[in-house]
PLY file of the C-alpha trace (Angstrom):
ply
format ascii 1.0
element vertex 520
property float x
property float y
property float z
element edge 519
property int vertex1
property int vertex2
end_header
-19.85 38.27 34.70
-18.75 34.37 34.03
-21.00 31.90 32.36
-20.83 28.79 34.42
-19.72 26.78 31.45
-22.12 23.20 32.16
-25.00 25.03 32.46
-24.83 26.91 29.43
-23.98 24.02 27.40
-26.88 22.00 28.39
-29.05 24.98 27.99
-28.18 25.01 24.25
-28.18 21.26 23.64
-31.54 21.61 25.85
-32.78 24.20 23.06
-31.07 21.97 20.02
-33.14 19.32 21.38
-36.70 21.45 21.77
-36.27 22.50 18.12
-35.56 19.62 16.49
-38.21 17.43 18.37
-40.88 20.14 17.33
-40.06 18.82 13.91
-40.92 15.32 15.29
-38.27 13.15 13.30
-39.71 10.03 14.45
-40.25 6.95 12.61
-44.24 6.85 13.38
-44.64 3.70 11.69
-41.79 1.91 13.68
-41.45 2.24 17.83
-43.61 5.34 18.32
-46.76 2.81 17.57
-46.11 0.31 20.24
-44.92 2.62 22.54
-47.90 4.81 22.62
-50.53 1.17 22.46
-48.86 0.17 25.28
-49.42 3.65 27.11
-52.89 3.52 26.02
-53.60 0.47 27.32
-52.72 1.33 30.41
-53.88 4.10 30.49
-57.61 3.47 30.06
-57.63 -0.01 32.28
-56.97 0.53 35.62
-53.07 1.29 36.84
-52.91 -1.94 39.43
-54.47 -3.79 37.22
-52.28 -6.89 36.66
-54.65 -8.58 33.73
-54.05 -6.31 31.13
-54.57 -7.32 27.68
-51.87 -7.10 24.78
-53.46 -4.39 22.62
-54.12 -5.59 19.05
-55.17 -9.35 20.12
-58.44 -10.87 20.27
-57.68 -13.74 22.26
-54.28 -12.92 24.02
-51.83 -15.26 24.86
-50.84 -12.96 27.44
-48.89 -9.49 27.66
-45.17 -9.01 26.09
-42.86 -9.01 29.43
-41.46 -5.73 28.73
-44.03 -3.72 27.50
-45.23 -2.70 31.40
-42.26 -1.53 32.52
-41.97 0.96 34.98
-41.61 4.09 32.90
-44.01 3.92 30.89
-46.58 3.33 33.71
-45.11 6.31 35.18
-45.90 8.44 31.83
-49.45 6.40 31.71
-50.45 7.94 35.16
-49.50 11.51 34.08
-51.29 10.66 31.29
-54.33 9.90 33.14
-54.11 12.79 35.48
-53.40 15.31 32.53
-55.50 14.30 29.78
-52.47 15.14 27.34
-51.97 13.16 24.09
-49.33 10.61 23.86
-47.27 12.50 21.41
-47.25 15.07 23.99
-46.50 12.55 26.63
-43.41 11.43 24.97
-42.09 14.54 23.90
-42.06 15.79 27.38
-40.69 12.62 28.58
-37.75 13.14 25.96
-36.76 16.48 27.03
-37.01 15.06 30.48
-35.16 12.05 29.52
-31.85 14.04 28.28
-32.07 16.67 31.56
-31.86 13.56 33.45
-28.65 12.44 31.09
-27.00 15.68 31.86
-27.27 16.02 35.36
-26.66 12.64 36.06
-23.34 12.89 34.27
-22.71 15.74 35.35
-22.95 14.51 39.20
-21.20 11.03 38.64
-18.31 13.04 36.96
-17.95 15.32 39.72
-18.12 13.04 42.62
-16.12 9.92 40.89
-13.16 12.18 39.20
-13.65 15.60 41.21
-13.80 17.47 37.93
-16.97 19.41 37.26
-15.55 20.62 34.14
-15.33 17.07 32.95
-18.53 16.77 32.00
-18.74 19.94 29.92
-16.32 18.11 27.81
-17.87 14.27 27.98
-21.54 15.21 26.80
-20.63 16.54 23.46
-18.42 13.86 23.35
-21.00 11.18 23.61
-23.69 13.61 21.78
-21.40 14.08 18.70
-18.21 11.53 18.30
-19.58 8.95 16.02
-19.77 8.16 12.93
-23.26 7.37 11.07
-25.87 7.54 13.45
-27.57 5.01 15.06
-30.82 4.25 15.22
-31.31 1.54 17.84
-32.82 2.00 21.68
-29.84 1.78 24.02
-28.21 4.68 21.45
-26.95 7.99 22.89
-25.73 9.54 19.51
-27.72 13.02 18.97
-28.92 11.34 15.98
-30.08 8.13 18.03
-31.32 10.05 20.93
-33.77 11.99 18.39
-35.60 8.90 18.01
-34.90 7.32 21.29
-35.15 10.05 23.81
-38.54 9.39 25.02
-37.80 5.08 25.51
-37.63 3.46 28.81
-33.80 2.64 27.73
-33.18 6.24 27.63
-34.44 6.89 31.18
-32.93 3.99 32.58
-29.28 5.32 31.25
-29.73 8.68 32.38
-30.88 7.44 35.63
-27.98 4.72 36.42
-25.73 8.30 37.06
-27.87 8.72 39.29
-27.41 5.71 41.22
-23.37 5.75 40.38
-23.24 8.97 42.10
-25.09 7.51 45.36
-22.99 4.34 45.47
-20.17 6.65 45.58
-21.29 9.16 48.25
-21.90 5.90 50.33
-18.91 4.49 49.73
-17.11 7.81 51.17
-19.26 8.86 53.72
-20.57 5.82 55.30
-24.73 7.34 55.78
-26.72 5.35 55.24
-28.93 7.23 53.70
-27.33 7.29 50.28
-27.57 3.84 50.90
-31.40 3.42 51.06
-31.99 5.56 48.49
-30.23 3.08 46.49
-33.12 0.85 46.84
-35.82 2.71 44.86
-33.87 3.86 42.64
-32.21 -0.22 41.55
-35.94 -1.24 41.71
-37.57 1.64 39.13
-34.24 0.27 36.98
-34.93 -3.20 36.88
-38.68 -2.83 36.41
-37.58 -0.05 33.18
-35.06 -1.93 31.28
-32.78 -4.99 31.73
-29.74 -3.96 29.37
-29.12 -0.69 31.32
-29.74 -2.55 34.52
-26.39 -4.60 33.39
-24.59 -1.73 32.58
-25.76 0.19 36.02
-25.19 -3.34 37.71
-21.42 -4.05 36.28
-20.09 -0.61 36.87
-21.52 -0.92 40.63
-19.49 -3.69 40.92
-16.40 -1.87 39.60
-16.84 0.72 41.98
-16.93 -0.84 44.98
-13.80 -3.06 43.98
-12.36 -0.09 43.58
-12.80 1.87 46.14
-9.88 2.70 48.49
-9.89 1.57 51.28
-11.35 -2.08 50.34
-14.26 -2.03 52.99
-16.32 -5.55 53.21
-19.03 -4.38 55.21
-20.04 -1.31 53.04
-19.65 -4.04 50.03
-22.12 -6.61 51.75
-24.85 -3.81 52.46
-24.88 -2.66 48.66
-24.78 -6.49 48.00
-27.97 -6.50 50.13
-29.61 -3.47 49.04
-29.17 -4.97 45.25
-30.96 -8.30 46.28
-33.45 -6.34 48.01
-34.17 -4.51 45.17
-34.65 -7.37 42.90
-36.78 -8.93 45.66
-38.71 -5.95 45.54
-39.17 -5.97 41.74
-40.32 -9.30 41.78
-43.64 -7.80 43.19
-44.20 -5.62 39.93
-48.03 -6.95 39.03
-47.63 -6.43 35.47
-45.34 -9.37 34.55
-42.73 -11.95 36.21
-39.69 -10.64 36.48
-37.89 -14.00 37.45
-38.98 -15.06 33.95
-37.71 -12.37 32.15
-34.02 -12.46 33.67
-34.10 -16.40 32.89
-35.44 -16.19 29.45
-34.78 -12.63 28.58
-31.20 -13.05 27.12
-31.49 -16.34 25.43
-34.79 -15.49 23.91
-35.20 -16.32 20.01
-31.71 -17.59 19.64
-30.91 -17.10 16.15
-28.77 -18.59 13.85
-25.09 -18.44 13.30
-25.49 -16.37 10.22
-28.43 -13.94 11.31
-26.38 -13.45 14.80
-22.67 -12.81 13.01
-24.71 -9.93 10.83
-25.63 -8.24 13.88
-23.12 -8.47 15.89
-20.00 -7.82 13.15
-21.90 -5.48 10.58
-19.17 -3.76 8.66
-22.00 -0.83 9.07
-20.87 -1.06 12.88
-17.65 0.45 11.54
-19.17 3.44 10.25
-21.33 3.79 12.89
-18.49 3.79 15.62
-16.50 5.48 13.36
-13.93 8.18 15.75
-15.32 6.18 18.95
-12.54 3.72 18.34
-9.32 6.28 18.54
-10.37 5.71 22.43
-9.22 2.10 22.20
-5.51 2.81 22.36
-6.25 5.39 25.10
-8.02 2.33 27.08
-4.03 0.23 26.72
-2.75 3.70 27.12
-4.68 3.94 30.26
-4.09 0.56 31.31
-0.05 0.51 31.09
0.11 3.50 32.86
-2.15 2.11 35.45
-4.42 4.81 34.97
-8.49 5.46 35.20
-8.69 1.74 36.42
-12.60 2.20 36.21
-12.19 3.20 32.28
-9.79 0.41 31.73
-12.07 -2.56 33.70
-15.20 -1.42 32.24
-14.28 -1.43 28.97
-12.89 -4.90 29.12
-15.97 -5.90 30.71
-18.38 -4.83 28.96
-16.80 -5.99 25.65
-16.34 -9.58 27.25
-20.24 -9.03 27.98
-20.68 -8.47 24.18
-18.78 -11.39 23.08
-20.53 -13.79 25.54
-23.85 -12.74 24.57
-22.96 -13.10 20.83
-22.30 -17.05 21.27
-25.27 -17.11 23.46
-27.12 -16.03 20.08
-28.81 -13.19 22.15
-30.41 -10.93 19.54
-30.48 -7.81 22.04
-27.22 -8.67 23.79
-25.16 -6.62 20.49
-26.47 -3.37 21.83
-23.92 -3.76 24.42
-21.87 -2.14 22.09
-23.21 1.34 23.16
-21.75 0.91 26.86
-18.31 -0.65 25.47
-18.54 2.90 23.46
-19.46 4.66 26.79
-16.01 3.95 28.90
-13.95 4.86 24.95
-15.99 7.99 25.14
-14.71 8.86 28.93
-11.59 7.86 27.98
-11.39 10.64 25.40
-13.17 13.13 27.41
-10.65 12.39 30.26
-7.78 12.90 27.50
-9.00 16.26 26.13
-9.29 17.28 29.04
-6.12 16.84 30.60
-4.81 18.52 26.97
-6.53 21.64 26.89
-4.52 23.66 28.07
-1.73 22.23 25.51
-4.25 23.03 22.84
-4.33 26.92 24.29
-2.21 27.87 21.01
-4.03 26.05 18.37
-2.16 27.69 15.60
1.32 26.08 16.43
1.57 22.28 16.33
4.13 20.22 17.82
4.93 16.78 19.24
2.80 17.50 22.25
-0.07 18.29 20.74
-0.55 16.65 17.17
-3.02 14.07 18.75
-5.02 15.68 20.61
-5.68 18.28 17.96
-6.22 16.14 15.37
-8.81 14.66 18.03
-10.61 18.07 18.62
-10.78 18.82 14.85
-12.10 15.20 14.23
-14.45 16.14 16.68
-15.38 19.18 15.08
-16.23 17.33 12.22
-18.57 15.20 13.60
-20.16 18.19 15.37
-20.75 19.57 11.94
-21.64 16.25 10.07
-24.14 14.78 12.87
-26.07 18.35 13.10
-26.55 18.41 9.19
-27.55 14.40 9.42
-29.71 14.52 12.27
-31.45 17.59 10.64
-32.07 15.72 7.26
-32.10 12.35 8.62
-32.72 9.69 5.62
-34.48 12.72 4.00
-31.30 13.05 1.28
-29.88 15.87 0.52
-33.22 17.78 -0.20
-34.36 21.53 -0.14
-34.96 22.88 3.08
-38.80 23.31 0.87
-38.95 19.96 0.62
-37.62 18.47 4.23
-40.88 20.39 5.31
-43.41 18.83 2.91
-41.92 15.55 3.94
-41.84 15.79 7.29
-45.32 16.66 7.13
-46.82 14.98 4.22
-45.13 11.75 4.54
-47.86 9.07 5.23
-45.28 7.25 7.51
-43.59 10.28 9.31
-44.29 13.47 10.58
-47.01 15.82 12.01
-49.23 15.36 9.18
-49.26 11.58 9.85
-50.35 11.54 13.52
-52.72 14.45 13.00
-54.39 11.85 10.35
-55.48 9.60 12.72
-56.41 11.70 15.40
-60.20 11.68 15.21
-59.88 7.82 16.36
-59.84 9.65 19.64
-63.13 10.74 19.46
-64.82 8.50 17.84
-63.85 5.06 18.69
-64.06 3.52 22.42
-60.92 2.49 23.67
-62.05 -1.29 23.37
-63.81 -1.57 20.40
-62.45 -4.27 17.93
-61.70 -2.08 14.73
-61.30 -4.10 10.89
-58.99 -2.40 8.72
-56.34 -3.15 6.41
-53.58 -4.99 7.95
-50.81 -2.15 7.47
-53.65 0.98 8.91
-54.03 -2.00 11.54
-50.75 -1.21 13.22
-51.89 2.57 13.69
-54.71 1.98 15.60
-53.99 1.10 19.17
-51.77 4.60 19.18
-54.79 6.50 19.75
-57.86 4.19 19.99
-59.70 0.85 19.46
-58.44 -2.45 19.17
-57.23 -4.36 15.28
-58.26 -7.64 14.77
-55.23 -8.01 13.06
-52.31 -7.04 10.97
-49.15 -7.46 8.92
-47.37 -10.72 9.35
-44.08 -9.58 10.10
-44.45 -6.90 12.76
-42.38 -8.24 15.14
-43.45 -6.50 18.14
-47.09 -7.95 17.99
-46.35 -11.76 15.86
-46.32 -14.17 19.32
-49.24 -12.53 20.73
-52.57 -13.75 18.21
-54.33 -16.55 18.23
-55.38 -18.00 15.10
-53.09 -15.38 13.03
-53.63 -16.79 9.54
-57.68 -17.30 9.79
-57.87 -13.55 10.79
-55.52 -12.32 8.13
-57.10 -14.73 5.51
-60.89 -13.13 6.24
-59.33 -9.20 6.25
-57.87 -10.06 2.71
-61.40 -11.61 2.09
-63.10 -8.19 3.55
-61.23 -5.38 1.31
-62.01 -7.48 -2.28
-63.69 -6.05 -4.76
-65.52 -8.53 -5.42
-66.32 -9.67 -1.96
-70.26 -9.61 -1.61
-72.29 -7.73 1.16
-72.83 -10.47 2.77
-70.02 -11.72 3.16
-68.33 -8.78 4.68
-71.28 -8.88 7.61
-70.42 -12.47 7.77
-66.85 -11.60 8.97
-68.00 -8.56 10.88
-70.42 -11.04 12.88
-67.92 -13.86 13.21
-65.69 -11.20 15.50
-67.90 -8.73 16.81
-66.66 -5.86 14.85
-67.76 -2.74 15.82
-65.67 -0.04 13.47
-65.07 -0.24 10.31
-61.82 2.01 8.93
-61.07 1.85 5.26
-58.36 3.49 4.18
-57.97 3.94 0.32
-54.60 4.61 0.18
-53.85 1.22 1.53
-57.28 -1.34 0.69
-57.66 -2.48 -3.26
-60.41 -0.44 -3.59
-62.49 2.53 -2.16
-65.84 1.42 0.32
-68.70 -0.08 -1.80
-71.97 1.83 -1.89
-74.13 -0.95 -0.80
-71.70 -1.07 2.05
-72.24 2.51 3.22
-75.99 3.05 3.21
-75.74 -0.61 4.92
-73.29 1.23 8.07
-73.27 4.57 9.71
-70.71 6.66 8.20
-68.73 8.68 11.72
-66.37 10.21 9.77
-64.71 10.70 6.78
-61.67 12.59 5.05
-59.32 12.49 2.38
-58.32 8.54 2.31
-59.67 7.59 5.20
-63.98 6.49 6.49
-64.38 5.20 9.49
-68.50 3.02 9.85
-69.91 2.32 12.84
-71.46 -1.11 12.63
-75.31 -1.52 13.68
-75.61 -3.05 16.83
-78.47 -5.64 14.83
-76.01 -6.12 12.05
0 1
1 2
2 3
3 4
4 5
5 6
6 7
7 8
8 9
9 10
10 11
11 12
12 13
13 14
14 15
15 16
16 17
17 18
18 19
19 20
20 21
21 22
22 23
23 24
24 25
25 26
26 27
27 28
28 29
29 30
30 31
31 32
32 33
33 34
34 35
35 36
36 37
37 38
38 39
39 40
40 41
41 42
42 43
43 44
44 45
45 46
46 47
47 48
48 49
49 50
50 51
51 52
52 53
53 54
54 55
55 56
56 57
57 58
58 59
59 60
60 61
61 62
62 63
63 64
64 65
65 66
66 67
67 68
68 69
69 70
70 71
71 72
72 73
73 74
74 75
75 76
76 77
77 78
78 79
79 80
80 81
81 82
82 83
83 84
84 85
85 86
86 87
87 88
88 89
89 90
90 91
91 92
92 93
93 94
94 95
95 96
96 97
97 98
98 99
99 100
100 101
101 102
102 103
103 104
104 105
105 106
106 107
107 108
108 109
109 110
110 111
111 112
112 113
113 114
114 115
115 116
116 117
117 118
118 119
119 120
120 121
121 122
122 123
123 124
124 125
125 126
126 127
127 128
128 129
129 130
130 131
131 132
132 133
133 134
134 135
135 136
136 137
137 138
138 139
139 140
140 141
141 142
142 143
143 144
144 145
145 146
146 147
147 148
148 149
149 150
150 151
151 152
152 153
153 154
154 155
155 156
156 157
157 158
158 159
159 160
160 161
161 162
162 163
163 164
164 165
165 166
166 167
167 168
168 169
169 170
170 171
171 172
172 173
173 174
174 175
175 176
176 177
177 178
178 179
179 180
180 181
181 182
182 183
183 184
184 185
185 186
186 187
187 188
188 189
189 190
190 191
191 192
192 193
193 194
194 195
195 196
196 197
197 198
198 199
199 200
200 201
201 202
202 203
203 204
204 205
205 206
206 207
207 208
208 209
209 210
210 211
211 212
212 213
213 214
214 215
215 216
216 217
217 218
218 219
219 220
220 221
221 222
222 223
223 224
224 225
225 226
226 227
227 228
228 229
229 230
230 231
231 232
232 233
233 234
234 235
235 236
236 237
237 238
238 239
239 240
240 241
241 242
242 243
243 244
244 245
245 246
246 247
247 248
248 249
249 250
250 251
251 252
252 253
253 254
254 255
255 256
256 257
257 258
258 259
259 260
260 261
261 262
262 263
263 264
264 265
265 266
266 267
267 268
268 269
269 270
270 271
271 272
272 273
273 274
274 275
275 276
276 277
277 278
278 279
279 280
280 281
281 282
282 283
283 284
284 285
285 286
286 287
287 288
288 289
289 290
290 291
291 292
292 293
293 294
294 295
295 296
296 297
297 298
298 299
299 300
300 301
301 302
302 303
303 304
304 305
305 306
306 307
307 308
308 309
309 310
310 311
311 312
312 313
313 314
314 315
315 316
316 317
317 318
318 319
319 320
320 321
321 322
322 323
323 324
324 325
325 326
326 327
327 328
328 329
329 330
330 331
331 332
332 333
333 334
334 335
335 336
336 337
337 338
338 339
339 340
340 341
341 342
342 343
343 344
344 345
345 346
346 347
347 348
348 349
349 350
350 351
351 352
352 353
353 354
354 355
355 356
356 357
357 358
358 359
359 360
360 361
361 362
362 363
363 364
364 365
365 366
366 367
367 368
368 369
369 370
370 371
371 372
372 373
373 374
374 375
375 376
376 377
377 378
378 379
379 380
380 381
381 382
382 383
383 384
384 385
385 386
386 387
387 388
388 389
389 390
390 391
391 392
392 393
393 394
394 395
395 396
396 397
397 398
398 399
399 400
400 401
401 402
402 403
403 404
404 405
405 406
406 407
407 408
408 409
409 410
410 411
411 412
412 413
413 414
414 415
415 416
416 417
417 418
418 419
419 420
420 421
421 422
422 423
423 424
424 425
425 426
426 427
427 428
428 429
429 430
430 431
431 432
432 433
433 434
434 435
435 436
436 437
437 438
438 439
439 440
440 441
441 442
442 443
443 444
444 445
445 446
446 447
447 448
448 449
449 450
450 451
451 452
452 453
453 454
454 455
455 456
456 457
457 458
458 459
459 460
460 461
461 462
462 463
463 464
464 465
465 466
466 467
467 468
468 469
469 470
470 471
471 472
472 473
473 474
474 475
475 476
476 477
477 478
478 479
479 480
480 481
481 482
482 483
483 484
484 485
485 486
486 487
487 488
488 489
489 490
490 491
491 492
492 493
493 494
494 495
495 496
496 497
497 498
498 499
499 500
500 501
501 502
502 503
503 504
504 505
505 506
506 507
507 508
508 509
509 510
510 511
511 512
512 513
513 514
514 515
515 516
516 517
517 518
518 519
């Protein structure tokens, strides 16, 4: 019996993917946090509610534009319906995330080049042929994907296929229901995540340019349908989308320095590493008037990279992954037509030096991204130890999230917790509001009023020699409610008089969590 080829693969990246995410290599103390607050928060306020609150402020100065998208809404609801944890939530919505990646490939491919088996060949392409992974959203390494699976970026990739595929169906057949399916599907993209909307948005362009025979009219409708979309996007409750494409880009301009770093690390090198032998394929390609899409969008898209480096942007560098998407294709399209030059792999000649030297190279990074993304900035440790960190680790792992767990049950979704500035950034992942934190968390620093005062009295708070009353006179000042000290991170464990003062809810290993008297 034959093995349909796709299918298989996917099945095994599918279970390469189930294994490793069991082993949750996740940087808890970095995205994850955010990610789940956000989910949280709208989670336990109602879903059309537009007012809702940025979750560690006090006073907020309102929500961060992003942080409602689409997506995440989406997981909120199932959320709500399910009762599942976050951690669950995203896990699921990983898995989901790269099902999406493959089909949609796997449809584009087939419709746009008429070669199914294409994509059996592009995903480990795109999967494995790098260099050192990545570990940015917008990344579709394996090694960036383990972190970034369960992002809106991630969803919004895997779902721009999708729309490629209907443009293209359109485009041929002329119904016009391809068409108006279009218009959903641009809306949930724009509302999930601008960068991919660019990428989804530029190739759209090249494929209608490109399309044989040039036909205005089916041009001007998808011109419509993507204004429509917008138009309909501008509707989204939750934050002003208008705003965001205006200020979006150009937001925090940063200096000439700062900006150069990002956008021409040597570490960019290293990163891309085999990802650039596709760039003479693309003037391969392009003298022999070949793959026109391949040629155009790679051009593009690196003209999109250089623009939004002298605009300063700070996100706009990420482009990089989608000028790495069209050299990818390029050498998928490559090994593919080679293959069957490659049938004797034992006997090298003229005709097929390159492209075996490209198939071991990519056998290589096969073998070196598996091993990385397996140990990833664990070091070359014992497979004893990989397991003790991963789960001891106070910043990564199962043993970290199952730490703060009983914040869940304990804690009101809207009570205002005091804690140590760095425990502060844990909190709003499972329940109950910080009154502050670290200076320096970027994700949260625009959104508090009166930063320094609040920092300044949580200093105050976790002194030794801070009296009694003092610490009620900052718990009355704000309306505290919880009280979480965590030993492992304030100068000193909880006073005595402080905990026959409180009601002690709960407490293990480094961490008691007081309930504050409602007459206190």
């Amino acid at each position: 019996m034959k093995i349909p080829k796709y299918p298989l693969l996917v099945g095994l990246l599918f279970l390469f993917f189930a294994v490793t995410t069991y082993f949750h290599l996740h940087d808890y103390y970095s995205d994850y946090l955010p990610h789940s607050a956000i989910m949280n928060e709208l989670t336990n306020l109602p879903l059309n509610d537009p007012k809702l609150r940025f979750f560690p402020t006090v006073h907020p100065l309102g929500p961060i534009p992003f942080s409602y998208d689409f997506y995440t809404w989406g997981l909120a609801l199932i959320k709500k319906i399910t009762g599942l944890s976050s951690l669950t939530i995203f896990n699921m919505a990983g898995l989901m995330n790269f099902i999406l990646l493959a089909i949609g490939l796997h449809l584009f491919l087939k419709e746009y080049f008429s070669t199914p088996e294409l994509s059996f060949i592009l995903l480990p392409v795109m999967l494995f042929f790098w260099g050192k992974s990545w570990d940015f959203s917008g990344a579709y390494d394996v090694g960036g994907l383990m972190i970034n699976l369960y992002k809106p970026s991630s969803f919004a990739f895997a779902l721009s296929f999708f729309i490629f595929t209907l443009l293209i169906k359109y485009l041929r057949t002329g119904k016009m229901f391809y068409g108006f399916v279009l218009l959903p599907s641009l809306s949930i993209l724009i509302l999930t995540n601008l960068l991919p909307t660019f990428f989804a948005l530029g190739t759209m362009v090249l494929l209608l340019l490109l399309h044989k025979p040039f036909q205005i009219k089916k041009i001007l409708f998808v011109l419509g349908l993507t204004i429509l979309a917008f138009t309909l996007a501008t509707s989204w409750p939750y934050y002003s989308l208008i705003q965001l494409v205006r200020d979006g880009f150009l937001l925090h301009q940063m200096t000439t320095p700062e900006i150069t770093s990002l956008y021409f690390s040597i570490e960019h090198l290293t990163r891309l590493g085999p990802v650039l032998l596709g760039v003479p394929l693309i003037f391969y390609y392009g003298w022999k008037k070949r793959y026109p899409l391949i040629v155009l969008g790679f051009f593009l898209f690196l003209a999109s990279f250089l623009t939004a480096f002298f605009l300063k942007s700070p996100m706009g560098w990420r482009l990089i992954f989608y000028v790495s998407f069209f050299l990818h294709l390029g050498l998928a399209l490559y090994l593919r037509e080679k293959l069957p030059v490659l049938s004797n792999i034992l006997v090298l000649t003229t005709k097929n030096i390159f492209p075996f030297f490209l198939v071991t190279i990519g056998l290589g990074c096969l073998l070196y991204q598996t091993v990385s993304v397996t140990a990833k900035e664990l070091g070359f440790r014992s497979f004893q130890e990989v397991l003790h960190f991963l789960n001891e680790n106070p910043k990564r792992g199962r043993g970290f999230i199952k730490k703060f767990q009983f914040l869940n049950r304990y804690v009101p979704s809207d009570a205002l917790i005091l804690s140590d500035m760095d425990t502060a950034l844990v909190i709003p992942a499972f329940s109950g509001r910080p009154l502050t934190y670290q200076e320096g968390a970027s994700y949260y620093d625009p959104f508090i009023q009166k930063l320094g005062e609040h920092q300044s009295d949580v200093v105050e708070f976790f002194k030794p020699e801070t009296s009694l009353q003092r610490r009620f006179e900052i718990v009355k000042k704000y309306g505290i409610q919880f009280v979480l000290w965590n030993n492992e991170r304030a100068q000193t464990p909880p006073p005595e008089d402080f905990k026959k003062a409180v009601k002690v809810v709960y407490e293990k290993d480094s961490l008691t969590l007081f309930e504050i008297p409602s007459t206190s």
